[in-house]
C-alpha positions as CSV (number, residue, x, y, z in Angstrom):
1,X,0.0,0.0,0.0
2,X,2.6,2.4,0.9
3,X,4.6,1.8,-2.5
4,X,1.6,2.2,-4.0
5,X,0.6,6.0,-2.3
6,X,3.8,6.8,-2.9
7,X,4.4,6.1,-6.5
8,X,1.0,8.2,-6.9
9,X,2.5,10.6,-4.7
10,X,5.6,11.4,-6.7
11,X,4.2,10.5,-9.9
12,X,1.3,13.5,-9.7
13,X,4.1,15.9,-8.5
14,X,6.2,15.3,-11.5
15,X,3.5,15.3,-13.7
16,X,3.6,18.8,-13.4
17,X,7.4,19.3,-14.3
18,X,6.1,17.3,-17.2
19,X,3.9,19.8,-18.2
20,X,6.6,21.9,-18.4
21,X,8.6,19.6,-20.2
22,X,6.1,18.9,-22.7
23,X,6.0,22.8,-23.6
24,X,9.6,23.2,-24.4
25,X,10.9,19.4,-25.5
26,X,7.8,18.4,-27.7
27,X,6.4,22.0,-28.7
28,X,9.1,24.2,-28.7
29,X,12.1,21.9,-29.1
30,X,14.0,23.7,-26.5
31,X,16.4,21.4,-24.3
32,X,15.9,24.1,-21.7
33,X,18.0,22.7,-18.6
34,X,17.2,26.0,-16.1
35,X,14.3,23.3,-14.7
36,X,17.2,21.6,-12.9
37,X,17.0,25.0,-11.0
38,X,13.4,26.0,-10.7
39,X,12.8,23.1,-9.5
40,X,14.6,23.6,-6.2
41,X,14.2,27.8,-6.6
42,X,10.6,26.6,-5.9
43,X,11.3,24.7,-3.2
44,X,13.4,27.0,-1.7
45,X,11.1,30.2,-2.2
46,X,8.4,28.0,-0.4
47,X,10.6,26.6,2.6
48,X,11.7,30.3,3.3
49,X,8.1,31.3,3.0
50,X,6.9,28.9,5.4
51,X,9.5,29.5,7.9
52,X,8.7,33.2,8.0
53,X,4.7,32.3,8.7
54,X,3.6,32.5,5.1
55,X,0.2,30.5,4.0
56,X,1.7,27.3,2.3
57,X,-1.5,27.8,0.1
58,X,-0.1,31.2,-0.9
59,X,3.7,29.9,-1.6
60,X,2.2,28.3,-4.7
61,X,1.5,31.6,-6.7
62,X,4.5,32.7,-5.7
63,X,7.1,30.1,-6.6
64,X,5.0,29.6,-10.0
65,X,5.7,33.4,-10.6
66,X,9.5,32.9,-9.8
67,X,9.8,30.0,-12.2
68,X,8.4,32.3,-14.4
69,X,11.1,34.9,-14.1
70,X,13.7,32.4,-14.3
71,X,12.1,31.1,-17.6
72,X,12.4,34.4,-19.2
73,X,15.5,35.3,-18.3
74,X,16.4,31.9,-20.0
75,X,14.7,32.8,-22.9
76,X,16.2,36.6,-22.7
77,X,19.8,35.3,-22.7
78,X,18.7,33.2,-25.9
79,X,17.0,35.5,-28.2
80,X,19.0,38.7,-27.5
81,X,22.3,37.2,-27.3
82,X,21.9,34.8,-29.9
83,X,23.3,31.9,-27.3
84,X,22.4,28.1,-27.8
85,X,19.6,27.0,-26.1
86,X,21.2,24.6,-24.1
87,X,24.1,27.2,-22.9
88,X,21.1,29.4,-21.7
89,X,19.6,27.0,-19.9
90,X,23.0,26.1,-18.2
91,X,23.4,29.6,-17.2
92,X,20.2,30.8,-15.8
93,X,20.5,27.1,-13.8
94,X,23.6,27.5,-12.4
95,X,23.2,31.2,-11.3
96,X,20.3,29.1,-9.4
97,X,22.0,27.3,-7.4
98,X,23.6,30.0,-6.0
99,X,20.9,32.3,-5.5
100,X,19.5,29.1,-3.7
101,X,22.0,29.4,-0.9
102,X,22.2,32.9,-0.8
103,X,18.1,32.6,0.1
104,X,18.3,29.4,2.2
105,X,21.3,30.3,4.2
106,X,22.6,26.9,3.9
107,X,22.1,23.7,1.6
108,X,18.9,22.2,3.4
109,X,15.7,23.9,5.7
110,X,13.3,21.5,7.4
111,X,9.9,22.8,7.2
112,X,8.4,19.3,8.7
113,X,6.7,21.0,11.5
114,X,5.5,23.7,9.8
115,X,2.1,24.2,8.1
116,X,1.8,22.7,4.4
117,X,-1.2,22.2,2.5
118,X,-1.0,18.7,3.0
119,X,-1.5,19.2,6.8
120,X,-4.5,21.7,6.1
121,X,-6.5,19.8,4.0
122,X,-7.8,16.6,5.0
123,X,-10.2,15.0,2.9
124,X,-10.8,11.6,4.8
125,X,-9.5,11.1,8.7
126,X,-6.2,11.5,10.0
127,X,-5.8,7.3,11.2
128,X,-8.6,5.9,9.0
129,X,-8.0,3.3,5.8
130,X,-8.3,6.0,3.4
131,X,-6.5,9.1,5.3
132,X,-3.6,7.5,4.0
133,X,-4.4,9.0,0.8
134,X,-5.0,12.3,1.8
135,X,-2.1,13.6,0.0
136,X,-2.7,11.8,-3.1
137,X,-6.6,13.8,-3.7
138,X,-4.8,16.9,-2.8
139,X,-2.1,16.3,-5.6
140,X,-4.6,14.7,-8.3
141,X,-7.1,17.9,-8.0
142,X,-4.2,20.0,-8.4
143,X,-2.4,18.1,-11.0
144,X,-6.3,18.0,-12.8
145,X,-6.8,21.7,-11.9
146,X,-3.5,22.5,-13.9
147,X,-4.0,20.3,-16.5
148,X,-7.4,21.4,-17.4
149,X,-5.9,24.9,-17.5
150,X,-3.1,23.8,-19.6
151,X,-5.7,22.3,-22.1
152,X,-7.7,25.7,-22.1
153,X,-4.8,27.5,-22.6
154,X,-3.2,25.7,-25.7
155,X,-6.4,26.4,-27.0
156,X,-6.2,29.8,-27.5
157,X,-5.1,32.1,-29.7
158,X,-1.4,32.3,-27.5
159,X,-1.3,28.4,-27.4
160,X,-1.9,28.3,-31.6
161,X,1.3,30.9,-32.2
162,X,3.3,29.0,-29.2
163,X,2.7,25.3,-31.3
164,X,3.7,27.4,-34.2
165,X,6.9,28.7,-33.2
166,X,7.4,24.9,-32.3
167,X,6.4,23.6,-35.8
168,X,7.0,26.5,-38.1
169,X,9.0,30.2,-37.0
170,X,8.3,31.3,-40.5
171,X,4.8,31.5,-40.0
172,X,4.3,33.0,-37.3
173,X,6.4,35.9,-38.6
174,X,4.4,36.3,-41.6
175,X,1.6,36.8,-39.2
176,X,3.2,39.5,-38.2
177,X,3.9,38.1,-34.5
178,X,7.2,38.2,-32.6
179,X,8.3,34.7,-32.4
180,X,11.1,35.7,-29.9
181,X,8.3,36.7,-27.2
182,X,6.3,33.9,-28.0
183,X,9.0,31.6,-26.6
184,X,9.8,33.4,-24.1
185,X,6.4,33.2,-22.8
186,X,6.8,29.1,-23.5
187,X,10.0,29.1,-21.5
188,X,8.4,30.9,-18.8
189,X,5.5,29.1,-18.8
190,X,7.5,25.4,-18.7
191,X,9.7,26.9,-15.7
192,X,6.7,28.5,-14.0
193,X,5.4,24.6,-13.9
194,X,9.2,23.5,-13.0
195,X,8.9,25.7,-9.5
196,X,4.9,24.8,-8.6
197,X,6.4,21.4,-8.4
198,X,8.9,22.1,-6.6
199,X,7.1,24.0,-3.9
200,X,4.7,21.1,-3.6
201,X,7.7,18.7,-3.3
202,X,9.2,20.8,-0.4
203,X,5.4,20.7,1.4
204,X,5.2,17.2,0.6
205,X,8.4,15.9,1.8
206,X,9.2,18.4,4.7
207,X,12.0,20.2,3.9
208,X,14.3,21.9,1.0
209,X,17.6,20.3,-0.7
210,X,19.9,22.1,-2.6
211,X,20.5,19.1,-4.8
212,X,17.1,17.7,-5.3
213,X,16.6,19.7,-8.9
214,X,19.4,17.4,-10.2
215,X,18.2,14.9,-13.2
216,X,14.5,16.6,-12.8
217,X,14.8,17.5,-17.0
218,X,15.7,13.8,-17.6
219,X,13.0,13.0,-15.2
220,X,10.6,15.0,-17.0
221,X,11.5,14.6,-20.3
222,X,11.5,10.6,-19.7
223,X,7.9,11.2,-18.5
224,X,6.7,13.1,-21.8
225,X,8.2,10.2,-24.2
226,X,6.5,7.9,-22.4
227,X,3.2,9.3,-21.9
228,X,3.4,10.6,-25.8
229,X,3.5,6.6,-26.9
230,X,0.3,6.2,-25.1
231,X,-1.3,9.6,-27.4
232,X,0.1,7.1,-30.6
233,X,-2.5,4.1,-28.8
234,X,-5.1,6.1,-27.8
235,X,-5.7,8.8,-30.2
236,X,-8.2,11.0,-28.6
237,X,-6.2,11.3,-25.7
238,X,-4.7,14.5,-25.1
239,X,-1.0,15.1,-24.6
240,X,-1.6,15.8,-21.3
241,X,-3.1,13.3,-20.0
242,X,-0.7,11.3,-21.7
243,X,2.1,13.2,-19.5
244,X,0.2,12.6,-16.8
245,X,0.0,8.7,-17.2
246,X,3.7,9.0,-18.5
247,X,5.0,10.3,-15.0
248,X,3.0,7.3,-13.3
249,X,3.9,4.9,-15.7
250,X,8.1,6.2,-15.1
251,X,7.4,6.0,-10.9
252,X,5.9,2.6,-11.0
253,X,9.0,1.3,-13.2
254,X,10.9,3.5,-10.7
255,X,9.2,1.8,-7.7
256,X,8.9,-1.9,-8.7
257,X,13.1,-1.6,-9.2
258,X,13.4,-0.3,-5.5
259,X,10.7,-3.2,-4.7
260,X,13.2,-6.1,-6.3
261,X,15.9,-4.8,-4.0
262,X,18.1,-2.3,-6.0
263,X,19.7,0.3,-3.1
264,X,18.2,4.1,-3.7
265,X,22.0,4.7,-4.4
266,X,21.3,3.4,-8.0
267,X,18.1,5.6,-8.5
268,X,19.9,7.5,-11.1
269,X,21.4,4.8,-13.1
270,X,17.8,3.4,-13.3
271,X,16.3,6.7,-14.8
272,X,19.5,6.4,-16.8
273,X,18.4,3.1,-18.1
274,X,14.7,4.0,-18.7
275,X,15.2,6.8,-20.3
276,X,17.9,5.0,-23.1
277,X,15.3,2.0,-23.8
278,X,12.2,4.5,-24.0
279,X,14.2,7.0,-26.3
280,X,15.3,3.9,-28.4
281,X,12.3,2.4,-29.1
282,X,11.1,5.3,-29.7
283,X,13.8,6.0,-32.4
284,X,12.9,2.3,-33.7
285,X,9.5,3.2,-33.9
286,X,9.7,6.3,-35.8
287,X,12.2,5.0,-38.4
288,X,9.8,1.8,-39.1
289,X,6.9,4.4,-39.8
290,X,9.5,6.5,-42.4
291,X,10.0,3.5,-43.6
């Protein structure tokens, strides 16, 4: 039961890095790497929050805002320097990590006895059969809640020109929009997602690591590859969803290896592993179809 609540647990928080993910890796084709920092920006922005008698409820806003910011200056760096897109990424993430500290104070803060949103909503009873999965209705309204917003949102005129500077820059110049601030919105957007998650995380698991944003874009990315095979099965589902069942697809695999025995010491040579085979038969896939 417990492997179970908590490979919902971690796979509805990821979801929404996976959002994120989705934006830049499948529609903008941007290997944007400053999620390795918003992730823990967002958890640390909420962990200092909390500790200075913030509402956990109101830490969300915020670190979505600041994963904002750090998206566009990502996307800043990239369109008016002319620097890679991976370089820009690099920088914005590693000026992170020290802006981390420089907030924190340190590398870790414990917020376990503080407030979280977790601790102030309760849908069933604290002790009972199904207060154990409390924390898992809280995450799947919110992970629903964003999705459906998402959804909404690509639907719109903004979402139309942000697909199209994925697919096609020439057109959305002819249409006389600025393609640069179109993807600086998607950059923002993805890294606004990035620092949600993390904020949640740090609520969720008590505290903030300086080191716990490390691998989240492989994570993520792992999480939109798989949930996108599922979109090629079932073709009315939306990429979203998809996501969704991607990230708890990638935490069950995740899981049942920590199940068999393998030490958490190898956690990263397992999302290593997963990610190759995914990303391969993907490759084998798509070169059977061009075939």
């Amino acid at each position: 039961m417990q492997l179970v609540i908590g490979i919902l647990e971690e796979g509805f928080i990821y979801a929404l890095v996976s959002f994120g993910a989705y934006i830049t890796f499948k529609i903008l084709d941007f290997p944007d790497m400053t999620v390795d920092g918003s992730f823990p920006f967002g958890m640390c922005v909420t962990a200092v929050l909390i500790l200075n008698g913030v509402n956990p409820f109101i830490t969300l806003p915020i670190s979505f805002i600041v994963g904002c910011i750090a998206g566009m200056i990502t996307g800043f760096i990239h369109v008016k320097f002319k620097i890679r897109d991976l370089l820009s990424g690099i920088i914005v993430m590693t000026s992170l990590y020290s802006m981390n500290l420089r907030l924190a104070g340190r590398a870790n803060l414990s917020i376990f006895q503080r407030p979280s949103i977790f601790k102030m909503v309760n849908v069933f009873e604290i002790g009972s059969v199904l207060g154990a999965f409390n924390r898992v209705i809280v995450l799947f309204l919110i992970v629903i809640l964003l999705k459906i917003i998402l959804d909404m949102y690509l639907e719109t005129k903004s979402g139309y020109l942000l697909r199209s500077v994925g697919d096609n820059e020439i057109l959305v110049t002819t249409l006389g929009k600025n393609k640069e601030s179109v993807k600086v919105l998607g950059l923002a957007l993805a890294n606004g997602f990035a620092a949600l998650a993390g904020s949640i995380y740090a609520q969720h698991r008590g505290s903030f690591e300086i080191s716990a944003g490390t691998g989240t874009l492989v994570i993520a990315v792992a999480n939109v590859i798989i949930g996108l095979q599922l979109t090629n099965v079932f073709r009315k589902m939306k990429p979203t969803t998809s996501v969704i069942f991607g990230s708890l697809i990638y935490r069950a695999c995740i899981g049942f290896a920590m199940f068999l025995g393998m030490p958490p010491s190898d956690l990263k040579i397992i999302t290593a592993a997963l990610l190759l085979v995914v990303i391969v038969l993907n490759n084998k896939k798509y070169k059977k179809l061009v075939e």
